[in-house]
C-alpha positions in Angstrom: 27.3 12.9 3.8 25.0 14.1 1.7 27.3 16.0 -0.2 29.2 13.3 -1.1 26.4 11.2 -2.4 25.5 14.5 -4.9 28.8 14.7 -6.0 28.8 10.7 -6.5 25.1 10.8 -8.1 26.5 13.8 -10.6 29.8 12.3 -11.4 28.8 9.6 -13.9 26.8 10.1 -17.5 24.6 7.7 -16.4 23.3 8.6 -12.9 23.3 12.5 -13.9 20.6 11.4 -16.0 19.0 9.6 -13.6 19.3 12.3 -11.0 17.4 14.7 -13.6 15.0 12.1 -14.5 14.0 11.9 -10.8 14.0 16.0 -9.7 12.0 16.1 -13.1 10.3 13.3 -11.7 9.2 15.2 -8.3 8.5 18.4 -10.1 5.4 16.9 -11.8 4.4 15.1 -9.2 4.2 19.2 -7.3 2.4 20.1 -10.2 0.0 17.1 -9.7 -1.1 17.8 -6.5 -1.7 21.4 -7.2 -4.3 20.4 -9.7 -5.8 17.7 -7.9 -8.6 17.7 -5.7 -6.9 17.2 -1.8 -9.3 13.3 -1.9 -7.1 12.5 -5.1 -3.9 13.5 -3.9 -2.8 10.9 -1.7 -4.1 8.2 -4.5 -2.5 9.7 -7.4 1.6 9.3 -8.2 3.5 10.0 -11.3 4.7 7.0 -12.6 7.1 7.7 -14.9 7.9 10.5 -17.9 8.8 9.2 -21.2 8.4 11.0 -25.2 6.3 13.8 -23.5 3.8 11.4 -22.2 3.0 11.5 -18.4 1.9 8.2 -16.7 -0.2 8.9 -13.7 -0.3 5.4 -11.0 -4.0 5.7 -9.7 -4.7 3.5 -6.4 -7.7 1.9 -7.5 -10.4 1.6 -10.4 -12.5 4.3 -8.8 -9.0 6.9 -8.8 -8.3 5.8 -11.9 -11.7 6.4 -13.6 -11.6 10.0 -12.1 -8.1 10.8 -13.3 -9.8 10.1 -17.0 -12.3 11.9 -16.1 -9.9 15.3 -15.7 -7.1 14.4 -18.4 -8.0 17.5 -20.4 -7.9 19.8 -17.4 -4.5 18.1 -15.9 -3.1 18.0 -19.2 -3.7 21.9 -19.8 -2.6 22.7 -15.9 0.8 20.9 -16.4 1.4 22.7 -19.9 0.5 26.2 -17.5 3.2 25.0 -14.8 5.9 24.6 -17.3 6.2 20.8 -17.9 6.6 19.5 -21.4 3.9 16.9 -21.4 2.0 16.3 -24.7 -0.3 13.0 -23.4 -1.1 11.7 -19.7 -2.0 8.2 -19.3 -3.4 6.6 -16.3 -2.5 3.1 -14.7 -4.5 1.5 -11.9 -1.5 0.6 -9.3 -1.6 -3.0 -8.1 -1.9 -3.0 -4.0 0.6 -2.7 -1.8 2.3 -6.4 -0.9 0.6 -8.0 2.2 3.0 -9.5 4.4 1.8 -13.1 4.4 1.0 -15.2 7.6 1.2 -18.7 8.1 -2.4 -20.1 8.9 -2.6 -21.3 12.2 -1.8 -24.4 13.4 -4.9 -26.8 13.8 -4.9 -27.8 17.7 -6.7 -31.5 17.9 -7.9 -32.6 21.9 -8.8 -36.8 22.1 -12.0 -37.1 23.5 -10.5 -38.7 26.9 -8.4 -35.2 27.0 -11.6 -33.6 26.6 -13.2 -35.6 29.2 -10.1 -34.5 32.0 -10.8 -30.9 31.2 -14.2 -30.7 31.6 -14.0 -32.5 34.8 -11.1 -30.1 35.9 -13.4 -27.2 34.8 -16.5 -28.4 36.7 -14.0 -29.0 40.2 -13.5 -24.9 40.1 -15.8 -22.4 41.3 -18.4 -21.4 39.1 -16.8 -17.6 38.7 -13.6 -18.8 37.8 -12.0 -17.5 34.8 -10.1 -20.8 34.1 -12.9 -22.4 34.3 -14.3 -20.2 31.8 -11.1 -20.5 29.5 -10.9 -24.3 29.8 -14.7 -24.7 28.9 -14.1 -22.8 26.0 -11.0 -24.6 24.8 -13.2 -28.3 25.5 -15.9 -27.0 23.4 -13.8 -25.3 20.1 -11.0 -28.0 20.4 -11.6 -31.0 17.0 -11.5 -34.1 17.7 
């Protein structure tokens, strides 16, 4: 299976370029986490490789600022490793998509439903967890 996707991937102008891009894509990102501190690794991505100039995705101001901080060192550490970078530039990553939840539903209890259920509650025995759970619901239920 897998060889038939290379040989698909290869076949046209197009995606052997974009094959390359990508393998050239995950070699800088080898060389990135050899020269980055282990903390920085795992916020740190290469973004993207265009004209010689590297764009780093930082997640988060604080990753980002430290990244700047090391440009000249980076810079000079992926020139060592082989890669033909001239300028790095670094991007603060916008956060991962949070999977959005409806808010709950609003429950309302009438005041003469409030009034059964606290007499319900106060006909069980004292230790009674439904007791408990119905007190609870009488006094967090909105009229």
């Amino acid at each position: 299976m897998t060889r038939l996707l290379h040989r698909f991937l290869g076949s046209g102008d197009a995606l052997a370029r974009l094959q390359d891009h990508a393998a050239r894509l995950r070699r800088l990102q080898g060389a990135l986490d050899a020269a980055l501190p282990p903390q920085l690794q795992e916020q740190c991505q290469v973004a993207n490789l265009k004209d010689g100039t590297v764009v780093l995705s930082a997640q988060g101001g604080a990753a980002a600022v430290r990244l700047r901080q090391m440009l000249p060192s980076l810079l000079d550490q992926l020139v060592r490793a082989g890669h033909a970078v001239q300028a790095i530039k670094v991007k603060v990553a916008t956060p991962g998509q949070v999977e959005w939840r409806r808010p709950p539903t609003e429950r309302h209890i009438s005041p003469a439903a409030k009034e059964g259920l606290s007499a319900f509650a106060h006909s069980l025995p004292a230790d009674s967890p439904l007791r408990a759970s119905l007190e609870r619901l009488v006094r967090r239920g909105k009229d």
